[in-house]
DRENDO-1510 file (C-alpha; in Angstrom, 1 decimal, always signed):
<recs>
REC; n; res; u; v; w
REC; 1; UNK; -23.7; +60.0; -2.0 .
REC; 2; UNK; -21.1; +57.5; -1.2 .
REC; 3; UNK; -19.1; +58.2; -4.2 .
REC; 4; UNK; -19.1; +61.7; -3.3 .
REC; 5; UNK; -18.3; +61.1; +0.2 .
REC; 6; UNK; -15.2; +59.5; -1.2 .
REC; 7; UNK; -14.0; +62.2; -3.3 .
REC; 8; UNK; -14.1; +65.1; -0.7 .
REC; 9; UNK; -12.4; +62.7; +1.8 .
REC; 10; UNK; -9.4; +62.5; -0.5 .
REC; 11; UNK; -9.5; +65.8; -1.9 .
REC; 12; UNK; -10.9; +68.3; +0.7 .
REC; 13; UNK; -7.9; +70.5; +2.7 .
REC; 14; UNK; -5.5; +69.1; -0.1 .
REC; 15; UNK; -5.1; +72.1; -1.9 .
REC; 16; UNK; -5.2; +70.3; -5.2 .
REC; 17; UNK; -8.0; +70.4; -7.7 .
REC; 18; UNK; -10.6; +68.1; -8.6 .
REC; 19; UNK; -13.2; +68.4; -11.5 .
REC; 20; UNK; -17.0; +66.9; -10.4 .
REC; 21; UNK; -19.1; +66.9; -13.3 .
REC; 22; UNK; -22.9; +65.9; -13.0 .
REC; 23; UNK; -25.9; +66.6; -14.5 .
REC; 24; UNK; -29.1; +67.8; -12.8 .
REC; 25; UNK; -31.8; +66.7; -14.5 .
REC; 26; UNK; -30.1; +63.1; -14.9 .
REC; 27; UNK; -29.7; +63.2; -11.0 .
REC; 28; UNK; -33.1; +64.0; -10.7 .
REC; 29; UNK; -34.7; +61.0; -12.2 .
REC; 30; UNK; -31.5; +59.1; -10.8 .
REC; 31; UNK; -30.9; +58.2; -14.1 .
REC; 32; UNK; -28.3; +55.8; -14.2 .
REC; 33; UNK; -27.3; +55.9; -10.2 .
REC; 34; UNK; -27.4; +59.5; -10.1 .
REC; 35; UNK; -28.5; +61.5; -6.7 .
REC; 36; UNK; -30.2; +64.6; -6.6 .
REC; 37; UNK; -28.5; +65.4; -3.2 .
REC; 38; UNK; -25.2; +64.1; -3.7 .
REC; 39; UNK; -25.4; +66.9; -7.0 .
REC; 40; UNK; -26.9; +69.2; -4.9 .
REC; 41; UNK; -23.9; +68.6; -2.1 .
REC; 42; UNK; -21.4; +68.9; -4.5 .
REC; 43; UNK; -22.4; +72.3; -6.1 .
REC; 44; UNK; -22.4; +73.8; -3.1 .
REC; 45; UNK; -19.0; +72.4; -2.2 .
REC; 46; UNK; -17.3; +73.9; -5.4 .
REC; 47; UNK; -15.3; +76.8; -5.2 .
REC; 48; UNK; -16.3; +77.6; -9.2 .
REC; 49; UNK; -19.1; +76.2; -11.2 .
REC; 50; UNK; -19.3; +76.5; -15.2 .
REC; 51; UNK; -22.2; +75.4; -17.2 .
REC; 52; UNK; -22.3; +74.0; -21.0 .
REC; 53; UNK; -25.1; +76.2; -22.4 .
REC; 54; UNK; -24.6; +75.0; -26.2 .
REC; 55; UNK; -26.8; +71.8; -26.8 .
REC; 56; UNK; -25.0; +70.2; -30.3 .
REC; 57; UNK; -27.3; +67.0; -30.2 .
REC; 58; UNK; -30.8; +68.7; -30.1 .
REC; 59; UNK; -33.5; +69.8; -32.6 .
REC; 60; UNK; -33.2; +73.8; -32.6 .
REC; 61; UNK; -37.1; +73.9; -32.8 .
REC; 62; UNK; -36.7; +70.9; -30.1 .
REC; 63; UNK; -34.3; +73.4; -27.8 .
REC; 64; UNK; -36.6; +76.7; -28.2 .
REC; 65; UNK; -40.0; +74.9; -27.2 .
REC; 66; UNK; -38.0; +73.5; -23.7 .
REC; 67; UNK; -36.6; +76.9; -22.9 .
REC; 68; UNK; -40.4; +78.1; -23.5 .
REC; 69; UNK; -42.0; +75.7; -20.9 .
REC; 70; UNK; -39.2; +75.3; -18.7 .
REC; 71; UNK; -38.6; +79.4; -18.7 .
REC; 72; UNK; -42.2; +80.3; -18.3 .
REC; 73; UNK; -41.8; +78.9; -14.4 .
REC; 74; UNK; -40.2; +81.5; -12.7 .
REC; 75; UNK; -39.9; +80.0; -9.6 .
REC; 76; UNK; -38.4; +76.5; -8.8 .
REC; 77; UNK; -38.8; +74.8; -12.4 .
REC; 78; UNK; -37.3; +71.5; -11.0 .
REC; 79; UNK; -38.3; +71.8; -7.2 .
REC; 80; UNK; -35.0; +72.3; -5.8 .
REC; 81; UNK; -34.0; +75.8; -5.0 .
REC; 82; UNK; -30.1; +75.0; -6.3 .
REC; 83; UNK; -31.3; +73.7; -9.8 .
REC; 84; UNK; -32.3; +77.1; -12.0 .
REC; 85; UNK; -33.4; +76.5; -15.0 .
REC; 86; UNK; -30.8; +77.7; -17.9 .
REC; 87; UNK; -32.0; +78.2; -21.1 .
REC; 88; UNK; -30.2; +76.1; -24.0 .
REC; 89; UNK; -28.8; +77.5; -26.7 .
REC; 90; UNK; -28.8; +75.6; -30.3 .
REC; 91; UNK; -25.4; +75.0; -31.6 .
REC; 92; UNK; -24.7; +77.2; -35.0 .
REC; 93; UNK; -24.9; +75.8; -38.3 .
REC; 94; UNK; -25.3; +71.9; -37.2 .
REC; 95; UNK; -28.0; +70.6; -39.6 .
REC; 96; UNK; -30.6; +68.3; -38.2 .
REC; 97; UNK; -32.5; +65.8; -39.9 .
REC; 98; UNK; -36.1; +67.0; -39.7 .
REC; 99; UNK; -39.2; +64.8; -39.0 .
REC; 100; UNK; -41.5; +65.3; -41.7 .
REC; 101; UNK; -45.2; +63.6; -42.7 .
REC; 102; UNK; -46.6; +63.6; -46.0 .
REC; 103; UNK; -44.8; +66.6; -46.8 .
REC; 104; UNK; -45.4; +68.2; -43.3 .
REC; 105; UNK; -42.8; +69.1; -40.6 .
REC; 106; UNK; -43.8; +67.6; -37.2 .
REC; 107; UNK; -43.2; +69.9; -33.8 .
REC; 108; UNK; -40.6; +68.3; -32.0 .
REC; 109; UNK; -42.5; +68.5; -28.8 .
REC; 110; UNK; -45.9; +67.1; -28.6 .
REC; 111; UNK; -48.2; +67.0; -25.6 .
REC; 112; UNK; -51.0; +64.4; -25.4 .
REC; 113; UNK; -53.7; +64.5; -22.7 .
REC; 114; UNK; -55.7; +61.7; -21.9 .
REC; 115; UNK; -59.6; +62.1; -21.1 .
REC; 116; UNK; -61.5; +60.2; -19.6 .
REC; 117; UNK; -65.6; +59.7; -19.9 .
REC; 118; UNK; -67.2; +60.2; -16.3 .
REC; 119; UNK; -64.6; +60.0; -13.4 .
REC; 120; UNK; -60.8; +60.3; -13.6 .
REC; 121; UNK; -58.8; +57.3; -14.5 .
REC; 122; UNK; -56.9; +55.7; -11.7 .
REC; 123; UNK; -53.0; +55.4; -12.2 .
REC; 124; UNK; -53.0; +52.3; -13.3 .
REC; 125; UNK; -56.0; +52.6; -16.3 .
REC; 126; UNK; -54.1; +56.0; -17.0 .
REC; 127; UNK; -50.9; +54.0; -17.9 .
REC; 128; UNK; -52.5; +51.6; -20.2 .
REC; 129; UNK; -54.5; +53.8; -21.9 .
REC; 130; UNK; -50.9; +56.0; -22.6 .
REC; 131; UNK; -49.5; +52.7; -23.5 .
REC; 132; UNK; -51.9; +52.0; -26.3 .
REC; 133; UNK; -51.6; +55.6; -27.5 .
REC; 134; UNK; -48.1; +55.7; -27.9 .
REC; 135; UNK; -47.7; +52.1; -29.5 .
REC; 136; UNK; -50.7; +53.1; -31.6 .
REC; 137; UNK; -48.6; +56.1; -32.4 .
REC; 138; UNK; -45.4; +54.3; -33.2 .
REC; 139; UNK; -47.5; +52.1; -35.4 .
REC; 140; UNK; -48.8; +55.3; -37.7 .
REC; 141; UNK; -45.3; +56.6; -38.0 .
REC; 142; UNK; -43.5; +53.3; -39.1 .
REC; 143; UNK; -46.6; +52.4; -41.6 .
REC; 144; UNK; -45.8; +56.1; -43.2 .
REC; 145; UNK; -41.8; +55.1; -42.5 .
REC; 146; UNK; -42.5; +51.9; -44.8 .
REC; 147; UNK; -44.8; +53.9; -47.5 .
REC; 148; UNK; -42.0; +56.4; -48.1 .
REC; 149; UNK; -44.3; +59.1; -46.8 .
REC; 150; UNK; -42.3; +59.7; -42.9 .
REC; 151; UNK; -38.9; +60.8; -43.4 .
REC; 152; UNK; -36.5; +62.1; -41.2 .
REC; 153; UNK; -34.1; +64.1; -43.5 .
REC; 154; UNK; -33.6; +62.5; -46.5 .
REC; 155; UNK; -34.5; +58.8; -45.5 .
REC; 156; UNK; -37.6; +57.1; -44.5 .
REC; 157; UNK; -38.2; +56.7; -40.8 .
REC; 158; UNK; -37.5; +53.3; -38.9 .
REC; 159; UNK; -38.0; +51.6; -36.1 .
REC; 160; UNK; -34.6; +52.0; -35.1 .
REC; 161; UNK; -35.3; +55.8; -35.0 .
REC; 162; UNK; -37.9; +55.2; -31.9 .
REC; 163; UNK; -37.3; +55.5; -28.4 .
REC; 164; UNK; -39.7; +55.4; -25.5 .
REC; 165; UNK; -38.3; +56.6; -22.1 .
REC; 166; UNK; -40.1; +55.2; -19.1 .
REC; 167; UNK; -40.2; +56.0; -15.4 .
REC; 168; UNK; -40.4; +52.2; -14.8 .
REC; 169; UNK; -39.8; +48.4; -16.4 .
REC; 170; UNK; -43.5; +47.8; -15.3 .
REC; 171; UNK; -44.6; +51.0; -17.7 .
REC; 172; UNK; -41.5; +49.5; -20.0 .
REC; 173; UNK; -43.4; +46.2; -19.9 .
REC; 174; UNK; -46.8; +47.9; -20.4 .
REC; 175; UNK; -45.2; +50.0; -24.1 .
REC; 176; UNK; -43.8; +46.4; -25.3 .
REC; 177; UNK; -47.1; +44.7; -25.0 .
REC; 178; UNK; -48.7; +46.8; -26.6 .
REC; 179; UNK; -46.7; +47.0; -29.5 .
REC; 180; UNK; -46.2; +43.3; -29.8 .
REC; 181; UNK; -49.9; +43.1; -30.1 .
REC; 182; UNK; -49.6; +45.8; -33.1 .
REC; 183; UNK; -46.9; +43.1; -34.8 .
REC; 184; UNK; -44.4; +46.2; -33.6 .
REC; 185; UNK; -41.2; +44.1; -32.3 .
REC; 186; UNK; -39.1; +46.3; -29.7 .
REC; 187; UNK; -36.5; +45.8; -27.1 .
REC; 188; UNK; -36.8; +46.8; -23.6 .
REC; 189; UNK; -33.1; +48.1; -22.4 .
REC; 190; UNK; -32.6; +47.6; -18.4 .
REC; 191; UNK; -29.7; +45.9; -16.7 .
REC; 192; UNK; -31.4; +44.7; -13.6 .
REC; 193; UNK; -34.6; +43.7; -15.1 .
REC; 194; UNK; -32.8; +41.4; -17.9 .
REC; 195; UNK; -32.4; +39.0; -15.0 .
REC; 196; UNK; -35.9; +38.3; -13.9 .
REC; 197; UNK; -36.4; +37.4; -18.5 .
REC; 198; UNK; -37.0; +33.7; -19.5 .
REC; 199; UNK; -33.6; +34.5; -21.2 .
REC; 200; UNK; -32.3; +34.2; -17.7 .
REC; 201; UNK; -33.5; +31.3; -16.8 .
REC; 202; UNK; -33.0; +29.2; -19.6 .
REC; 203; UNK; -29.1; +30.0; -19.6 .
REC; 204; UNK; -29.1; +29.0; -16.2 .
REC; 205; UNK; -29.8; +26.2; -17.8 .
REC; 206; UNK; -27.4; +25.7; -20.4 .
REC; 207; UNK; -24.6; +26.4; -18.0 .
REC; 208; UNK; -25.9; +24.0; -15.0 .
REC; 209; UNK; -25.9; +20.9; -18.1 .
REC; 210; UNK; -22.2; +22.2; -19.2 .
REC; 211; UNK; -20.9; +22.5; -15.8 .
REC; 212; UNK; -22.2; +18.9; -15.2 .
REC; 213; UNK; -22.6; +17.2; -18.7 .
REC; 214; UNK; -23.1; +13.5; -17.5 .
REC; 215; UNK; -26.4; +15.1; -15.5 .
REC; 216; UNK; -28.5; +13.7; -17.5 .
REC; 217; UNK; -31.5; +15.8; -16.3 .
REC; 218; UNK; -30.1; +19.1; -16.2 .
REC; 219; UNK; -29.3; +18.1; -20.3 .
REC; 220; UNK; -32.6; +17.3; -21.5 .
REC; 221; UNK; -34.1; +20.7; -19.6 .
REC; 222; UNK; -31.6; +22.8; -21.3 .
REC; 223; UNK; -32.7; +21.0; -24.8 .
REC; 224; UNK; -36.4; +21.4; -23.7 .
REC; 225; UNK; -35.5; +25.2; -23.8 .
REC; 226; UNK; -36.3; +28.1; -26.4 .
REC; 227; UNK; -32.1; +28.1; -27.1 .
REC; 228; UNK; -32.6; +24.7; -28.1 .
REC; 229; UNK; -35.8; +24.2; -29.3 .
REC; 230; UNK; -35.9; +20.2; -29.0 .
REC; 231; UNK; -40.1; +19.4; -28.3 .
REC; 232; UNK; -41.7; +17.0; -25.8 .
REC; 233; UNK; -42.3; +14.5; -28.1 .
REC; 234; UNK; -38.2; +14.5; -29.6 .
REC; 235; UNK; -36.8; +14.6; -26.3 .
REC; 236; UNK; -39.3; +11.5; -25.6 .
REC; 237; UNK; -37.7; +9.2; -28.8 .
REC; 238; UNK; -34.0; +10.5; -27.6 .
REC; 239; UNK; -35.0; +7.7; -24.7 .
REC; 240; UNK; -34.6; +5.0; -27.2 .
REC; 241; UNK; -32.4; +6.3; -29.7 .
REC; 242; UNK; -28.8; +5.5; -27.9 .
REC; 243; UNK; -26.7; +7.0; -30.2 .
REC; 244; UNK; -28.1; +10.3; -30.9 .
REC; 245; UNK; -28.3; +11.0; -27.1 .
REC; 246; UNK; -25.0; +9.9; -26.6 .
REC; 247; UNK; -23.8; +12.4; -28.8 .
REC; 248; UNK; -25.5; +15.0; -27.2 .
REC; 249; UNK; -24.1; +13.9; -24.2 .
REC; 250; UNK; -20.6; +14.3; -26.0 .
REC; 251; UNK; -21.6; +17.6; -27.2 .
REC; 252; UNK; -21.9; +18.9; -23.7 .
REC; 253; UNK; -18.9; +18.1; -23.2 .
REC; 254; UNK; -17.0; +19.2; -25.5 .
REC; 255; UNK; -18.7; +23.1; -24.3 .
REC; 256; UNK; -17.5; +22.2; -20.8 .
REC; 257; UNK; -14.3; +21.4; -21.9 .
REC; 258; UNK; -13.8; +24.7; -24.3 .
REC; 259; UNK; -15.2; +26.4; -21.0 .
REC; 260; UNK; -13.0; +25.4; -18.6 .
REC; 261; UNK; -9.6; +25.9; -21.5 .
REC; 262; UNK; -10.8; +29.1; -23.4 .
REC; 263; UNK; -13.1; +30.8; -20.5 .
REC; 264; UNK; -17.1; +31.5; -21.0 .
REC; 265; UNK; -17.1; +34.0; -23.8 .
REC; 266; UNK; -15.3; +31.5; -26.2 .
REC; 267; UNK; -18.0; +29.0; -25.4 .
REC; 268; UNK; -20.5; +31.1; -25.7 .
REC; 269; UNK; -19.8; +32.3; -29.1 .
REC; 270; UNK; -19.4; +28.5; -30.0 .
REC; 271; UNK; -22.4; +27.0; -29.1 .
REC; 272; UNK; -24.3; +30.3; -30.5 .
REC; 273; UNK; -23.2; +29.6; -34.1 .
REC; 274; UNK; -23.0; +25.8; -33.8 .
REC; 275; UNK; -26.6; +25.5; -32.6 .
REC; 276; UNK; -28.1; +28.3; -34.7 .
REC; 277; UNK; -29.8; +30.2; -31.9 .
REC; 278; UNK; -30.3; +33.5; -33.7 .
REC; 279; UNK; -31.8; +32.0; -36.3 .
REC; 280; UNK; -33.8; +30.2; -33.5 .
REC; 281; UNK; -35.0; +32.9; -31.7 .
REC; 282; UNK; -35.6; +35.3; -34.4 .
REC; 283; UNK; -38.2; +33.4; -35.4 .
REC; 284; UNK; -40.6; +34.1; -32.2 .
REC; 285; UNK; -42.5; +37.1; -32.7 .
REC; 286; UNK; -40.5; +38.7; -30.1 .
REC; 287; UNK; -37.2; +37.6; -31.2 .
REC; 288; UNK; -35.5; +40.5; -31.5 .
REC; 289; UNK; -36.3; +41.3; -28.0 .
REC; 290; UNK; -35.0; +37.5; -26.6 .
REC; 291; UNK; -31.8; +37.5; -28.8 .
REC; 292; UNK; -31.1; +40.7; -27.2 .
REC; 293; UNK; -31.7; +39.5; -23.9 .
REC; 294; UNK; -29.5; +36.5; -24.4 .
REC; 295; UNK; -26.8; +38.8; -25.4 .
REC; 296; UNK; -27.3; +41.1; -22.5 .
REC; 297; UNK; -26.9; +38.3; -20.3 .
REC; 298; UNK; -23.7; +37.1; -21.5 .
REC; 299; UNK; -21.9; +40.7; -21.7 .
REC; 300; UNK; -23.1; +40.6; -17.9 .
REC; 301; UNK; -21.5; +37.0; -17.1 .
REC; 302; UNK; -18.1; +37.6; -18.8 .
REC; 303; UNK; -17.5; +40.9; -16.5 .
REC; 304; UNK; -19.0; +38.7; -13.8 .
REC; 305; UNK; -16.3; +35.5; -14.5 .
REC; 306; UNK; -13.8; +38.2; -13.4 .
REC; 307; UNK; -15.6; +38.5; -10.1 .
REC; 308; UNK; -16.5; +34.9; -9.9 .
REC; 309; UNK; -14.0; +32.9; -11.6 .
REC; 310; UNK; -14.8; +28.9; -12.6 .
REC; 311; UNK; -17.7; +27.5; -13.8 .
REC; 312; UNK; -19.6; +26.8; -10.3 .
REC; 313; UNK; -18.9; +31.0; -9.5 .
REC; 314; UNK; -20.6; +32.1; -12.7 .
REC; 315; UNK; -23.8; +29.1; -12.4 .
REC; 316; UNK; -23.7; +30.7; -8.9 .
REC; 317; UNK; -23.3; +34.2; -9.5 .
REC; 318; UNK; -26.3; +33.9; -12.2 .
REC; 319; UNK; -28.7; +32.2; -9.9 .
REC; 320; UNK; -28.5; +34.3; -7.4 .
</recs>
């Protein structure tokens, strides 16, 4: 609403033209941002409104089973008496890359209902019991991906084919248990939620001992982290062995020092190859998942080093 407000301020009475674009049925999941009323404000506002009916990403068969639920509702489809409900129309001659199982095409749109034995399942139950169906699913498809006998076109299916689209990271959290405990690895994709991950914590970690390498503490807790890997019992002999703490001492500094000459990305990149924490982290069961995290995290701080320059800013600007 407030980026909307802005436009008409500096546009309305101007006499020149500006171009709002949005997208309904982003706006009203408020899928990335997006406002349902701010959309709904706007289309009213506009003197002329167009619509791109030709869909040239979608499944045809995909295309004609949504315009058959969605076009069966005659009234109000989405709730909102300014959103109708326009039927897509497949782009001509695009191939797709069909779905198919042991021979068999799968429909593009599948619904599953869940029953219950005795009295309904409360919201919560109802989500874990969709949870295990769908990673249970998942599981199926990649175990015919790897037998040669799920393709999509010409190739086998992968994971990397899979999506799950959730209303929540709760319901996100829920669909990656669940395949973890199928020995499915997956990533969870959410800006906000990547800083509440042990990732988070543990470079919070790394940069509080390189902002202050002669800390002696905040050293050994970033070496008793996953990024480092060092165990109870080595940090414990690093006590008596002078000379091999000293040079991790040195090594600190040597990242401050990089740091504060080449900014955080360069670091960064440094100490992940020098310390071998892909390798490292790869080789948790969820590894995938935690490398991803950690590189998440520091696409995040360099736009953030902008905002908050020096090495205190970003340490700062992280923990908060």
């Amino acid at each position: 609403p407030v980026q909307y407000e802005i436009f008409h301020y500096i546009y309305a009475g101007t006499g020149q033209p500006v171009f709002l674009v949005g997208d309904p049925k982003q706006a009203i999941y408020s899928f990335r941002g997006a406002d349902i009323f701010a959309y709904l404000t706007a289309r009213r506002s506009a003197t002329q409104q167009h619509t791109l009916e030709v869909n040239w990403r979608s499944d045809p068969r995909l295309l004609t089973a949504l315009n058959a639920v969605f076009g069966s509702v005659k009234d109000q489809p989405f709730l909102f008496d300014g959103i109708p409900f326009h039927h897509a129309i497949p782009a001509p001659n695009k191939p797709h890359a069909e779905l198919t199982i042991q021979g068999q095409r799968e429909p593009p749109l599948q619904l599953w209902l869940l029953e219950s034995a005795g009295s309904p399942m409360n919201k919560g139950r109802a989500s874990e019991q969709a949870a295990k169906a769908t990673a249970a699913d998942i599981a199926r498809l990649l175990n015919f991906g790897a037998r040669g006998q799920a393709l999509l076109g010409d190739r086998p299916l992968s994971g990397g084919d899979i999506a799950v689209l959730v209303r929540s990271h709760w319901q996100g959290r829920l669909i990656r248990r669940e395949l973890l405990r199928l020995n499915v690895p997956s990533v969870q994709h959410a800006d906000d939620s990547v800083f509440i991950t042990d990732e988070a914590r543990q470079l919070e970690w790394l940069l509080a001992a390189v902002t202050e390498p002669g800390h002696e503490g905040r050293v050994r807790t970033a070496l008793a982290s996953d990024l480092f890997g060092l165990t109870g019992e080595e940090l414990h002999r690093l006590r008596e062995e002078e000379q091999r703490w000293a040079r991790w001492l040195e090594k600190f500094q040597d990242y401050r020092l990089l740091w504060q000459e080449h900014g955080f990305m360069r670091f960064f990149r440094a100490w992940l190859i020098q310390e071998g924490v892909p390798q490292r982290l790869l080789a948790f069961r969820d590894g995938d998942r935690r490398l991803t995290n950690l590189l998440h995290l520091a696409e995040l701080a360099q736009v953030a080093s902008r905002a908050h320059p020096g090495m205190a800013g970003l340490l700062k600007w992280l923990g908060d």
